[in-house]
N, C-alpha and C positions, 0 to 999 in steps of 0.2 A: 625577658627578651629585651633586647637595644635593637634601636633602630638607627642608622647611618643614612645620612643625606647627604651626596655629593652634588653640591650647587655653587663649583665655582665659576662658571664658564661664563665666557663674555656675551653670549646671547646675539650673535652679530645677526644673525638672522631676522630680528625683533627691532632691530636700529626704527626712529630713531628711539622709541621707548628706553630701551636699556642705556644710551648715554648717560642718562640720570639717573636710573633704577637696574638694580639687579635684577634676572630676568624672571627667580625664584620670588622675587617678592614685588612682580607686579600684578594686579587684583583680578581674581576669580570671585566672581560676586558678593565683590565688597572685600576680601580677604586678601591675604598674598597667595598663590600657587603652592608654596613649600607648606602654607599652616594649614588648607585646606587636604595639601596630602598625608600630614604625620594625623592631622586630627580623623582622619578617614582610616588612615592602617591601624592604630586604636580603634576605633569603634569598630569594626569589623573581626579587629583579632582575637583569640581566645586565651592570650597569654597577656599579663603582666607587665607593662613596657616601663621598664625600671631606667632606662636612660635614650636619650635621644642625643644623637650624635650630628654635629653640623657640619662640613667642608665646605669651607667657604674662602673667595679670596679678602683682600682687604678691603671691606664694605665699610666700615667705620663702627665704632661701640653704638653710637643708638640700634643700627641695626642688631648688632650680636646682644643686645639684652633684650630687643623685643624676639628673637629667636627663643633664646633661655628660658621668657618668660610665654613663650608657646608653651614650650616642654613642659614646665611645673605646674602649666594648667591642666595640661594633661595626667598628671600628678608623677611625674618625672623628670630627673635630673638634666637641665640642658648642657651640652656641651661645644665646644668651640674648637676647629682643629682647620690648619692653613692650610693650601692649596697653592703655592705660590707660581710655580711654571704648569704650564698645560700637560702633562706628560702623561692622559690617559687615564681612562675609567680602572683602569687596575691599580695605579698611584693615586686615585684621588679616595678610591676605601682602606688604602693601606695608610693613611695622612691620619687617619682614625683608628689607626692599629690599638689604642689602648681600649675602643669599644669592641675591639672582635675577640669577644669569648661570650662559651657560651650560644644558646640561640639569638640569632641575627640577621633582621632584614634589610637590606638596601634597598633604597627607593630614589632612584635618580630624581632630580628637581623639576623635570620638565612633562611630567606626564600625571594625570588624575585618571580615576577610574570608577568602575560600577561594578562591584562585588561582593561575593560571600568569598571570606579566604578560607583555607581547609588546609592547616598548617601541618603535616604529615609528618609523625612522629618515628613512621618505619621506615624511612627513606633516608637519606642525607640531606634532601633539600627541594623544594620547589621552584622555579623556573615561571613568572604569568606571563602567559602569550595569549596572542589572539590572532584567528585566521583571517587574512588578509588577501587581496587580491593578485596585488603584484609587491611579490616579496626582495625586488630586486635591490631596493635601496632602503633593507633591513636585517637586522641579523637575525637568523632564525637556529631551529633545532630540528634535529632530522630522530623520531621514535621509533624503537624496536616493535616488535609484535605484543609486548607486555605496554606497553605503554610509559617505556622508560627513555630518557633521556641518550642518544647513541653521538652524537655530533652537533657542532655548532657551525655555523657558517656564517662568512657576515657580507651582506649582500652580493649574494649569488647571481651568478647573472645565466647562467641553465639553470632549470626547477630542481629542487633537493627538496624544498618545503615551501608549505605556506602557513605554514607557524609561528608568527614574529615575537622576538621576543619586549616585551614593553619598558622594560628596566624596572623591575619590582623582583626583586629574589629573597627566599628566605634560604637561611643555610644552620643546619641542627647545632654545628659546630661551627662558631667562629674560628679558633683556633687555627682548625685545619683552615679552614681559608685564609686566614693570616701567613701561614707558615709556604701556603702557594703565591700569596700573591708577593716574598720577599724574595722568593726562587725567581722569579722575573726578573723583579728588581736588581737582586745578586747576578744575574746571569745576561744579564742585556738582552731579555729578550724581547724586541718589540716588533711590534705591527704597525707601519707607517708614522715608524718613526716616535712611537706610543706604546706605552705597557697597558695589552688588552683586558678588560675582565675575562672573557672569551676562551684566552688562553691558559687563563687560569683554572676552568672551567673544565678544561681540556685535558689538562692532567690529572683531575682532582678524577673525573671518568676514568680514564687509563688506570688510574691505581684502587680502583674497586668503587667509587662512588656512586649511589646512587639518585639520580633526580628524577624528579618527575612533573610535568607541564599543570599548573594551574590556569582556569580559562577566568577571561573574565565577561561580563554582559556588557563592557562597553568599555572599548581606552579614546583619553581624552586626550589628544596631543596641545602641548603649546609652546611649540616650537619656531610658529612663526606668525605675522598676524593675522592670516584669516584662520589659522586651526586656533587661536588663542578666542576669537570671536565666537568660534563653533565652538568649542570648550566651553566657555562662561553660556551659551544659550544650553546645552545640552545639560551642564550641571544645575540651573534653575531648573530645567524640565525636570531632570529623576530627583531632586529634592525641592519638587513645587510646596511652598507653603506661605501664609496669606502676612508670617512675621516678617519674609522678606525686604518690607514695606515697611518702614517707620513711621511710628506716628507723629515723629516728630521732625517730616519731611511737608512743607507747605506744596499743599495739589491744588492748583486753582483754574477753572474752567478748562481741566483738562481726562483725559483717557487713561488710564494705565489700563494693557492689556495682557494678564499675567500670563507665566511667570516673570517678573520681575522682579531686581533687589534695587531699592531706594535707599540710601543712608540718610542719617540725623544732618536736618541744614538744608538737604535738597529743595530748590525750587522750580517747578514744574508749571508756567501758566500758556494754558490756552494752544495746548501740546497735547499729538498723540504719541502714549510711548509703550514698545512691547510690540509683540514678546519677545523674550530672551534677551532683554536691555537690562544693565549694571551700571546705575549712578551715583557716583560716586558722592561722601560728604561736601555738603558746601557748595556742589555743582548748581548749575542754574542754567535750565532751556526752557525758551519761548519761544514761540509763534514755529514750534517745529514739529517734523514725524519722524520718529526714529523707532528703527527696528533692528534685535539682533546686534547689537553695539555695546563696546565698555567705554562709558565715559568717565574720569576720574576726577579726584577730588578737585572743586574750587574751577574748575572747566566752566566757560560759558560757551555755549550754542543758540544761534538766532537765528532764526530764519530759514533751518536747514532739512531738507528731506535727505534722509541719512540711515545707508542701509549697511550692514556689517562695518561700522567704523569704530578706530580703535584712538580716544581720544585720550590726552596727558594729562598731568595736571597744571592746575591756571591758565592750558590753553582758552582763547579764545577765537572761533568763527562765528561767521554773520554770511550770510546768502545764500544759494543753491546748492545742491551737490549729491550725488548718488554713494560716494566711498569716499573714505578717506583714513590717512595713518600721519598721527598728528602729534608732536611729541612735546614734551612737558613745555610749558611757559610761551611757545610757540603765537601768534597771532595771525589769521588768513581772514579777509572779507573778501566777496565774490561779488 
């Protein structure tokens, strides 16, 4: 099986983080977002991941070899493939057309998850959704009475479904989806101005295809900063463990209240910190109380009561404050 990552997008949503950082590869407890998801659809899958495919824009080569060297930890081939204009979740897996054959999952870059996958062999392909409350500003999938895939919609604004889809697909045949998503391409046909997956998705139906919805026990958006906060606290929760914590993180008259991840270099004095806190290498907070926040490498925090904040790296603050989104190199005293 290959796996396709589409992670080129500008993350505008995340500013000011993503001016410095891709939004793929800023940290889920301690890791990047992207490593956390290919090393999660590996351990979870029952196939073979013989290559990991990357769409990415021009991030620069240190980033594209520590991607590669994701992959062949995973004991797979990484690969690199451009995304140069925005033109759409259907152009950004077709930019990887040389990894669509064969079985093949897409996992867009902005979402984690909590699962058993159940890669169905007698189908064409799986779909993971998850039901959600208000499906208006998501694209969903509308089921037959078998429990097959009939329709896609993308935020609907009357009820059709409440089954969204997460951006996680596997599909039996690359191929055939290669060979849909160049029909688009060939034929101009886009959705706001964009070559959909959706659409592709749509035909592939129409001409006998069959899919079927995978659920998952929990999707983690991080899409923006406080789902990226609630992401990084929820993924310490379902993978609570006590290695989180380096021992070769300096804790001095202070709290950790697990789960927490602490990386090597952390200085931590006369500070409570947890749960669901991410500190980063080399950070350093005193005289503070933080909860539910990612703070990033080489970060200094003093003095701060600090609830769901999403801090950069080498930032530094000193004084009061309840939230804050604070971006790489940055300085605030209060």
């Amino acid at each position: 099986m290959r796996i396709i990552v589409p992670m080129a997008g500008m993350g505008k949503r995340l500013r000011p983080h993503t001016l410095t950082t891709a939004k793929p590869l800023l940290p889920i407890a301690g890791q990047p977002i992207v490593q956390r998801l290919v090393q999660d659809i590996v351990k979870v899958s029952n196939q073979k991941v013989e290559e990991i495919a990357y769409v990415v824009g021009r991030f620069g080569e240190e980033v594209e070899r520590h991607l590669i060297s994701v992959a062949e930890a995973l004991g797979a081939k990484g690969t690199i493939h451009y995304q140069d204009e925005p033109l759409g979740t259907a152009h950004a897996i077709l930019c990887a057309k040389s990894a669509l054959d064969g079985p093949v999952t897409v996992a867009f870059a902005d979402t984690l998850f909590n699962a058993d996958f159940e890669l169905d062999q007698n189908n064409d392909g799986v779909l993971w959704v998850q039901r959600i409350d208000d499906p208006r500003q998501f694209g969903v999938v509308v089921l037959d009475s078998h429990g097959v895939i009939t329709e896609f919609q993308e935020k609907p604004q009357t009820f059709v479904s409440d089954l969204a889809m997460i951006g996680i697909y596997y599909f039996k045949d690359g191929a055939r989806l290669r060979e849909e998503l160049q029909y688009l391409i060939d034929n101009q046909i886009m959705n706001g101005n964009e070559y959909q997956l959706p659409d592709a998705l749509r035909n592939m139906v129409k001409k006998g295809a069959k899919f079927t919805p995978g659920t998952v026990k929990d999707w983690m958006d991080c899409g923006n900063k406080e789902a990226m906060v609630d992401t990084n606290s929820a993924y310490l929760r379902y993978n609570a463990t006590s290695q989180w914590i380096s021992k070769e993180a300096i804790i001095e008259n202070s709290v950790v209240l697990e789960p927490c991840y602490i990386a090597n270099g952390a200085i931590l004095r006369n500070s409570v910190v947890g749960p669901g806190v991410s500190i980063g290498k080399d950070a350093i907070i005193e005289n503070s109380r933080i909860s539910e926040s990612i703070i990033q490498n080489n970060a200094v925090v003093q003095a701060m009561c600090l609830h769901k904040g999403m801090i950069g790296k080498f930032a530094e603050l000193s004084g009061v404050a309840k939230d804050f989104s604070v971006g790489d190199y940055s300085k605030i005293k209060l």
